[in-house]
N, C-alpha and C positions, 0 to 999 in steps of 0.2 A: 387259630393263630394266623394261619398263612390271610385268611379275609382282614383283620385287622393289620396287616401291611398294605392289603391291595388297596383298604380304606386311606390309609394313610398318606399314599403315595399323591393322591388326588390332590389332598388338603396341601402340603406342601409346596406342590403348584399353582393351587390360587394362592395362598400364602404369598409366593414369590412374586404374582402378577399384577395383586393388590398393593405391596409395596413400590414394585416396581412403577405404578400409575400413583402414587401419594407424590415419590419422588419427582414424576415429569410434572404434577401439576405446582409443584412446590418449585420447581423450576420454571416454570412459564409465568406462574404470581409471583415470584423474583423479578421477570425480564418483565412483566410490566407496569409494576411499580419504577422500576428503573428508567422504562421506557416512557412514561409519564411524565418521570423529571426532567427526562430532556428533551421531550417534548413543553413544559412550561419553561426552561433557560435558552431553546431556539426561540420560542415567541417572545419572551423576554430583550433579547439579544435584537432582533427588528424591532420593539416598541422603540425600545433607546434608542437605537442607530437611529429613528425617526425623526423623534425628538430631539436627538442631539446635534443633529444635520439641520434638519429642514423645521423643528419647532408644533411637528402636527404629525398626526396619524394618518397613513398613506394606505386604504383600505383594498384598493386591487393586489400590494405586493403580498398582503396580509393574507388573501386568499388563498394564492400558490403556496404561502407556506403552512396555510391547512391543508390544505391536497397533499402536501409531501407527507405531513404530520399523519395524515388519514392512513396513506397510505403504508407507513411502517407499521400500523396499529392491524393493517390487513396483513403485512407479514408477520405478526404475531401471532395471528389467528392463526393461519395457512402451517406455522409450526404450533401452533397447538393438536392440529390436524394429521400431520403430515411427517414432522418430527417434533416430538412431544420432549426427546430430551435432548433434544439440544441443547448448545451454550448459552446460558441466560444473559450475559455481559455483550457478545460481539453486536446484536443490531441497536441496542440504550447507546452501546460507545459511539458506531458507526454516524449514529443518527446525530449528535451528539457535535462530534465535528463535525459532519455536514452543513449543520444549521451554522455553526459558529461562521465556517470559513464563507459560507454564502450569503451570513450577513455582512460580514468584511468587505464582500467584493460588492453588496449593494451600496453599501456605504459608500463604499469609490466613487461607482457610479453616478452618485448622488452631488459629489465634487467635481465629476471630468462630465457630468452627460453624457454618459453612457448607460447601454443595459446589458451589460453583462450579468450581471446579477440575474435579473429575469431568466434570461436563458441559462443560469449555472442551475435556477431554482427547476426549470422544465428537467431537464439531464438529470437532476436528482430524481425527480418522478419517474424520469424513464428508467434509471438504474435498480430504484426500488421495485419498479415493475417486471425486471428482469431477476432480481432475484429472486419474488416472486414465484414467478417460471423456475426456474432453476433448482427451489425448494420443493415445489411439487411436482417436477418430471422426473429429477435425479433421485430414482428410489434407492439406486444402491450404487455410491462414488465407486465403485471396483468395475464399474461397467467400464469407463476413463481408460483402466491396464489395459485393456484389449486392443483399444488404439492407441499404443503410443507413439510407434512411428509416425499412425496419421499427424498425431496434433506435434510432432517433432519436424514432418512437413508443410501442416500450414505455419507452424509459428517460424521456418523461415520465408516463406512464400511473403506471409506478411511485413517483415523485413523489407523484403525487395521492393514491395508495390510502389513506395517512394522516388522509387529509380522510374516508373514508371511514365513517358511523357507528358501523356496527358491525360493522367493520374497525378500526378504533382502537385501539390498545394502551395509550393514558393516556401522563402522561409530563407534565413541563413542556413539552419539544418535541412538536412534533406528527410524529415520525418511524417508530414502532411503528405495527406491525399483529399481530393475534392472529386465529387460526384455529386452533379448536380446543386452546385454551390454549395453542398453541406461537407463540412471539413473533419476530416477524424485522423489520430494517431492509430495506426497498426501496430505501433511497438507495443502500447500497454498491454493489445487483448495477445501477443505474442510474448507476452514475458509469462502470462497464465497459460500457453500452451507450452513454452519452453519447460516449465514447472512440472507438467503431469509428463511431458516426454522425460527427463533428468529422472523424475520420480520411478517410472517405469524402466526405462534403461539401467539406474543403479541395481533395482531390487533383481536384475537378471542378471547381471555381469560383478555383482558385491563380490562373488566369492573370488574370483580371480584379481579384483582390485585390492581386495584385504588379505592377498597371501604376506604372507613373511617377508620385508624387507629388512632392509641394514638399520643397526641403531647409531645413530651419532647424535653426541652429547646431550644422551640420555631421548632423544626423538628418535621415531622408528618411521625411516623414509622409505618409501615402496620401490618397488625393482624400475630401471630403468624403462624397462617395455611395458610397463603400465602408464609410461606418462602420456601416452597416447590420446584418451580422453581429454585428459585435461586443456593438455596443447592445441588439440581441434578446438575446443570452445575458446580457448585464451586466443587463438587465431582470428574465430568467426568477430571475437567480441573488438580484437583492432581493426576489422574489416568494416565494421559498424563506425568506431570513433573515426576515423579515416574517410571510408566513403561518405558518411553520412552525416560529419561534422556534428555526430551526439558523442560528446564523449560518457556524458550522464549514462545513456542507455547500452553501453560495452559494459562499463561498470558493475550496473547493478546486473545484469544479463552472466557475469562474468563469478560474478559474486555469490549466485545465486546459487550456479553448478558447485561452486566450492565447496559452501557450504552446508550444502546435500549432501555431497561427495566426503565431508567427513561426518557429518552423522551416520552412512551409511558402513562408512567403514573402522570408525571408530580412531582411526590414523591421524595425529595432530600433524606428521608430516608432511600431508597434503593441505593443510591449512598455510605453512610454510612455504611450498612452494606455491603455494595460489596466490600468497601477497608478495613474495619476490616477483614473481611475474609481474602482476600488478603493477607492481614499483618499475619494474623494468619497463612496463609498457607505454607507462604515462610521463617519465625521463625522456623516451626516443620522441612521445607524441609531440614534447615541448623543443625539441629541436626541429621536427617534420615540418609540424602546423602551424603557422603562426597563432591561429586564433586560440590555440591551446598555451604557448608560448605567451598572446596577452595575457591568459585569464592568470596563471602564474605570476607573472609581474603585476599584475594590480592585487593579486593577494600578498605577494610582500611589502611590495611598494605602496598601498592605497593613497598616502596620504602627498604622496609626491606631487609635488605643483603640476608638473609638463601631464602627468597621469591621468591624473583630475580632470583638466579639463581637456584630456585628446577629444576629437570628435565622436570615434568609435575605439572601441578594444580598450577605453579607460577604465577609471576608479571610480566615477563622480557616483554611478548606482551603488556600487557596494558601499561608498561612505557616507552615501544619503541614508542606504538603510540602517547602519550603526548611529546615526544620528536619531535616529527615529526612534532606534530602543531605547535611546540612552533619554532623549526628552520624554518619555512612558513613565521611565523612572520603575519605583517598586510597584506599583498600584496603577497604574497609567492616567489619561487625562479623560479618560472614560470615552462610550463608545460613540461613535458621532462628533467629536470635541478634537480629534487632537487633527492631522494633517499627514495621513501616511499618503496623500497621492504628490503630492511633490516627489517622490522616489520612482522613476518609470518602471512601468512593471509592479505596480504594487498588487496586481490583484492576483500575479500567478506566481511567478520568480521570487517574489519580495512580499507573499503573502505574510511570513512569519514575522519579520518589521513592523510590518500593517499590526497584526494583532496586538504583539509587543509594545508598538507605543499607546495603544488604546485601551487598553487592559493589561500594561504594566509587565514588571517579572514577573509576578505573582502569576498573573493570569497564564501566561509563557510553559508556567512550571504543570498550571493545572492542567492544559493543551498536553504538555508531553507527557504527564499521568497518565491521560487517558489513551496516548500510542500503548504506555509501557502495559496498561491493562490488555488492550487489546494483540500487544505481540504474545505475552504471558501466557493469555490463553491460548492462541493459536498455537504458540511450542507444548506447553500442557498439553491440548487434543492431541498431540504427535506422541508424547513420550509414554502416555495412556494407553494408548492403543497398541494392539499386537499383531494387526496386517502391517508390513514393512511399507506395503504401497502407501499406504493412507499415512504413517508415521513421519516419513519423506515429503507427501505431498504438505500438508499441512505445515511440517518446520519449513519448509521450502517458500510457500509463501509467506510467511508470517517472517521469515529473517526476510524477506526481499520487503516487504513494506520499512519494517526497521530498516534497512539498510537505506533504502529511498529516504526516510525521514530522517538518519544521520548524513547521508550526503547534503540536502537541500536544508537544513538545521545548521549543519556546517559551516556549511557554503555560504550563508547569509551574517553568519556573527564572524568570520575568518579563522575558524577552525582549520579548515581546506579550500582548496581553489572551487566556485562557485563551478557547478554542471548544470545542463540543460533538461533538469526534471522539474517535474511537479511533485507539492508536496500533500502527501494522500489524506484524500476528505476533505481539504482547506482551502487549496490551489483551485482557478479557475482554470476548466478546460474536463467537457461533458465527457471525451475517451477515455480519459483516467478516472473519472466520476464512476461512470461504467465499468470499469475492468476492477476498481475496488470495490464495488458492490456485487461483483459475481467471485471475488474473492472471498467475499462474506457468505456467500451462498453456499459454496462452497465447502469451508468450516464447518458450517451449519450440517452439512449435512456429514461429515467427517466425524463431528462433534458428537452425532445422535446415533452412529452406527459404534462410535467406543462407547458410548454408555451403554450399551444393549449386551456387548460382550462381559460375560458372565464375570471376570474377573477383573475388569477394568474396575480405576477407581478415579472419579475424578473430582473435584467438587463445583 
């Protein structure tokens, strides 16, 4: 009897390890059939812009976007390798808008003579390459906890370097740095360090942030001497919109903490006071600053004569680009055809206009599909999993992408007063190119350490 359990015990573990490998590979022929498709609707997406530009097929642009195309197909592999269950949906999406928005901005180009595009298609190579890296060093994302303070001090180091003299890249904002005439934003790859320090910090200080506070009207608001967190980031984040003339990047920085801050504590009254702050902060900012103060007035005002056409601090961009959606119509004027560069700024600020009048609502609606696919999963990988770290980090950035695509989505139809972000995967500008594709890396690997734990379930 007793041999007939020792026997048994075996079988049940290859049992469980031969399922366990059906299931990764059934996920990986998911992600690249998916990744297929959107590898034929990027190449698709440049034939048109060709021909509906220029009338002919333009075979050097066509190239870089097989190298980009090659190389997502190399990070499919490298997780067939490396992590095998991973999320099958986040690199088909990523890739997905990538292509889209990089066709958009060649299109520009192709109106204004310029090459942005070329260069947005290089920073796509490069950020896939970086993911890349990222999926095959990062064996186990819990290495991250160990340093959180560190990346809680570079992610303000990186902050600062703006202030920096001759480090400075110019700009209304004080957000650029140049080296060696190459130009990058620090705030992006410091909103992913602010993320894993938030991450690491709650899961040690939860229990004294989630004691017992007062309930009023039915909300249950934490004790006085807990606002302390909160207040330092709601500080550091006007210190940014103030010094730095980003009001975009307080925000989502600001947003980000909150956010965390009640998944970890489970407290809606800190969601309360995170947007009374908020509210508080961006009221004082429109009295302080002026240039906060215009951007206000041209979002009530747009349509106001003297507004329209001021020099600077007007309407005339925000109501170029509502003219733009509105001539797209439901189906738009297709891609290469319609005229989104009359709107300044169309290829990074007014990226979402550009698409909208060229592919229509309709088109608009499938663009924000595939955000709401890709933020879904990234909360999914968090509420899956049962390290608090990884559950944190994961909603942490996946609401801070969402939240960037509601601000800069906002901002451009007058939802809210327009801010100084990029809008992720679509907007031109390589640092945020970059900092969203180790975002993905990320997940990825967040993704394939919940599917391993024995009770997680995810689909």
């Amino acid at each position: 009897m007793t041999d007939v359990v020792e026997d048994a015990a075996p079988d049940r573990g290859v049992k469980r390890e031969l399922r366990r490998m059906r299931k990764a590979q059934r996920l990986r022929n998911r992600e690249l059939i998916l990744l297929l498709f959107s590898i034929v609707l990027t190449a698709a997406a440049f034939v048109l812009v060709q021909f509906g530009a220029i009338e002919r097929i333009d075979p050097p642009v066509l190239w870089f976007v097989g190298a980009m195309c090659v190389l997502a197909i190399a990070l499919h592999v490298v997780l067939r390798i490396r992590a095998s269950q991973a999320d099958p949906f986040l690199v088909p999406v990523s890739l997905l808008l990538t292509g889209l928005g990089t066709a958009m901005i060649y299109r520009i180009d192709l109106a204004m003579d310029t090459n942005a595009g070329e260069h947005q298609l290089m920073y796509a190579t490069l950020s896939i390459v970086l993911a890349i890296v990222v999926v095959w060093f990062l064996a186990n994302y819990r290495v991250l906890f160990r340093y959180t303070y560190i990346f809680g001090f570079v992610g303000i180091i990186l902050l600062i370097l703006p202030f920096i003299p001759f480090l400075n890249g110019g700009g209304n904002a004080t957000v650029w740095i140049s080296i060696a005439g190459f130009n990058f934003q620090p705030g992006e790859i410091a909103k992913i360090c602010l993320a894993i320090f938030f991450a690491g910090y709650l899961v040690r200080t939860r229990e004294s942030l989630a004691s017992t506070g007062k309930r009023i009207l039915g909300f249950t608001f934490p004790r006085a001497r807990e606002f302390g967190p909160l207040l330092v980031v709601w500080l550091i984040s006007m210190v940014i919109i103030v010094a730095q003339r980003d009001l975009g990047t307080g925000m989502l920085i600001f947003g980000m903490f909150v956010a965390m801050l009640y998944v970890a504590t489970g407290k809606t009254g800190w969601v309360l006071i995170g947007v009374g702050l908020a509210a508080a902060g961006a009221v004082a900012a429109t009295f302080v600053m002026p240039y906060v103060h215009n951007r206000f007035n041209a979002w009530i005002n747009p349509f106001d004569e003297a507004l329209y056409n001021a020099p600077t601090g007007g309407s005339f961009q925000l109501v170029n680009g509502i003219f733009g959606l509105a001539h797209g119509g439901m189906f738009g004027t297709g891609l290469g055809q319609g005229r989104p560069h009359l709107t300044p700024v169309a290829n990074s600020d007014y990226i979402i206009p550009s698409l909208g009048e060229e592919l229509g609502l309709a088109g608009l609606f499938a663009i924000l599909a595939l955000y709401l696919v890709f933020v879904s999963r990234g909360a999914h990988i968090g509420v899956a999993g049962q390290d608090d770290f990884g559950k944190l980090l994961s909603v942490g950035l996946a609401f801070t992408l969402a939240l960037q695509v509601f601000i800069m989505v906002g901002g451009v139809t007058r939802v809210i007063p327009l801010t100084g972000l990029t809008t992720p995967f679509l907007a031109a500008g390589g640092s945020s190119l970059v900092a969203n594709w180790l975002i993905v890396a990320i997940l990825l690997r967040v993704s394939d350490a919940v599917r391993r734990q024995p009770r997680a379930v995810i689909g």
